[in-house]
C-alpha positions in Angstrom: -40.4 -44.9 0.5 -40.4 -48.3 -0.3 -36.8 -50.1 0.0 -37.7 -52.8 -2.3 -39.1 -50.3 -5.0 -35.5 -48.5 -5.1 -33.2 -52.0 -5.5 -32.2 -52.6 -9.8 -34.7 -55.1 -10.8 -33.6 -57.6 -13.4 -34.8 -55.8 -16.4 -32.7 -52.9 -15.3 -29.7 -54.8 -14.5 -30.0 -56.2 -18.1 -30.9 -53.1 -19.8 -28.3 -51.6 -17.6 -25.4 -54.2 -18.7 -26.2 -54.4 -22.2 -25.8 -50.7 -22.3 -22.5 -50.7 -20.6 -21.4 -53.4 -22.5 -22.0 -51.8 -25.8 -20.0 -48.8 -24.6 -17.4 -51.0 -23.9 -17.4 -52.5 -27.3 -17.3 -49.6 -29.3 -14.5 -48.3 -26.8 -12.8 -51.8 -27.2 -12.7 -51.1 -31.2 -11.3 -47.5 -30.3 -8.8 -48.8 -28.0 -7.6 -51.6 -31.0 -7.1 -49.1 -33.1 -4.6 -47.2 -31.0 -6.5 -43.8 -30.1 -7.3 -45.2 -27.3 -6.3 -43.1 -24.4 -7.8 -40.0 -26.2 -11.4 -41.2 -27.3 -12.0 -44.1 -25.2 -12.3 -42.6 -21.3 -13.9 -39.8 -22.7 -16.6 -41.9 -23.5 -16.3 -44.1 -21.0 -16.8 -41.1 -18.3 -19.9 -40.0 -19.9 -21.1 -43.7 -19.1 -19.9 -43.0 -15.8 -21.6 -39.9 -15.1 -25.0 -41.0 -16.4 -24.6 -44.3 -14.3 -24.0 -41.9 -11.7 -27.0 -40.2 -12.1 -29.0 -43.3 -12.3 -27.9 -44.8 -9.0 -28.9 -41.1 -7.7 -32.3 -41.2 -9.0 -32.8 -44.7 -7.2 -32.0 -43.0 -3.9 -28.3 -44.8 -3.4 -26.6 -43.0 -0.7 -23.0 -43.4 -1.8 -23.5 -43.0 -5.4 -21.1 -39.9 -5.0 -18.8 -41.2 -2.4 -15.1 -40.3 -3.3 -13.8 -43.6 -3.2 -16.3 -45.2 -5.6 -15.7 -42.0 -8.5 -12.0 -42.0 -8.4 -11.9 -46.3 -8.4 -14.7 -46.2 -11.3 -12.7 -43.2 -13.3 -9.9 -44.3 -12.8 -10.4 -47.7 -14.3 -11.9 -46.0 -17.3 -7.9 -45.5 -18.2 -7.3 -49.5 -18.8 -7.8 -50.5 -22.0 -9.5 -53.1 -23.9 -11.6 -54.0 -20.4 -14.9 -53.7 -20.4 -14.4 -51.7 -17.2 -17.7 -49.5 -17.4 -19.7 -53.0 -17.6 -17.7 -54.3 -14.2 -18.1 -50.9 -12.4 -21.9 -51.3 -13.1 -22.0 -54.8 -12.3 -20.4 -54.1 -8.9 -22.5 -50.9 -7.8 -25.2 -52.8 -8.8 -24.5 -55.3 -6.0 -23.8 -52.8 -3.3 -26.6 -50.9 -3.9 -29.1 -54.2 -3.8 -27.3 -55.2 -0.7 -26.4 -52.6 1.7 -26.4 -55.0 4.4 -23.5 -56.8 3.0 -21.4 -53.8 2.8 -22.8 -52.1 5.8 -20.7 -54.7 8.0 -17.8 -53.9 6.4 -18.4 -50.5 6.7 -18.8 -50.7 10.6 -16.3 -53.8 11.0 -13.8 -51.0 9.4 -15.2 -48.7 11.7 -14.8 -50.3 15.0 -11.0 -51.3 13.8 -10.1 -47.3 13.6 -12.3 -46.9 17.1 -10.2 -49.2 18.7 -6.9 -47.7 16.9 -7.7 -44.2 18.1 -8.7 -45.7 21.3 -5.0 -47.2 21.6 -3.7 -44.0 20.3 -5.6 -42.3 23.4 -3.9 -44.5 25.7 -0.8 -44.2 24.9 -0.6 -47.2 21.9 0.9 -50.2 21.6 4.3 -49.2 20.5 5.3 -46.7 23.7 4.0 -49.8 26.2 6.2 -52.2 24.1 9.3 -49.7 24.1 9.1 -49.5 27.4 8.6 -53.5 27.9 11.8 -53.6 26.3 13.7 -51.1 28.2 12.7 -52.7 31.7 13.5 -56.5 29.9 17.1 -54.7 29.1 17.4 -53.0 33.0 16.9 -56.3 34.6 19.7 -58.0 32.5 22.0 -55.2 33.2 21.2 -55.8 36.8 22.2 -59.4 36.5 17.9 -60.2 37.2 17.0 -63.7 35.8 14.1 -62.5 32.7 11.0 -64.1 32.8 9.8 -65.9 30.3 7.0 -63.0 29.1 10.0 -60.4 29.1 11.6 -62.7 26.2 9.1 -61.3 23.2 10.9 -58.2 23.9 14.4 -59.3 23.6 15.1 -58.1 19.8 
């Protein structure tokens, strides 16, 4: 299929954010009344869900990734934010430019590849322990340090 068919055009970003806005609004008035936390995200997770099932009808592969529900649920619990218009905003973004997040995605990636990879080896903090406890032998032995066996002096 088409990738450029699937990206929000701007009719559906406005129709989109207008939407989500006026579900803000009306949960703004609930919230300034001071029902808030018992009306409000009830609403506001029903905006979630069917901006859930929107984003999984235009084929987004992380629509139902855990870290995007609990972030967009959770913020449903602030009040007087026009949270569900901001979650929208935001997922509309990602989901028009996958290759934006994509390198964060793999830059994040190769960080815990090379972390396990250290952890494999035997990490950074056993070499540096041991660094330490040869820089300590060599003054007990009277030895002259060098100047690389310093860093390991506190």
């Amino acid at each position: 299929m088409n990738e450029e068919h699937n990206k929000f055009m701007e009719v559906e970003m406005l129709l989109g954010g207008l939407f989500t806005l006026g579900v803000d609004g009306i949960c703004f008035l609930i919230d300034w009344t001071g029902v808030c936390l018992a009306i409000a995200p009830i609403i506001q997770g029903f905006t979630t869900f069917v901006m859930w099932m929107w984003f999984k009808s235009k084929g987004d592969p992380g629509a139902l990734s855990v870290g995007r529900q609990v972030a967009k649920y959770a913020s449903n619990m602030l009040p007087l934010l026009p949270t569900t218009l901001i979650a929208f905003a935001v997922e509309v973004y990602l989901h028009n430019h996958p290759e934006k997040f994509g390198a964060i995605q793999k830059v994040a990636a190769l960080k815990s590849a090379s972390g396990a990879a250290k952890a494999a080896e035997g990490g950074t903090i056993k070499k540096a322990l041991a660094a330490r406890k040869a820089y300590r032998e060599k003054l007990a032995g009277g030895e002259q340090a060098a100047p690389e066996d310093v860093a390991f002096a506190s």
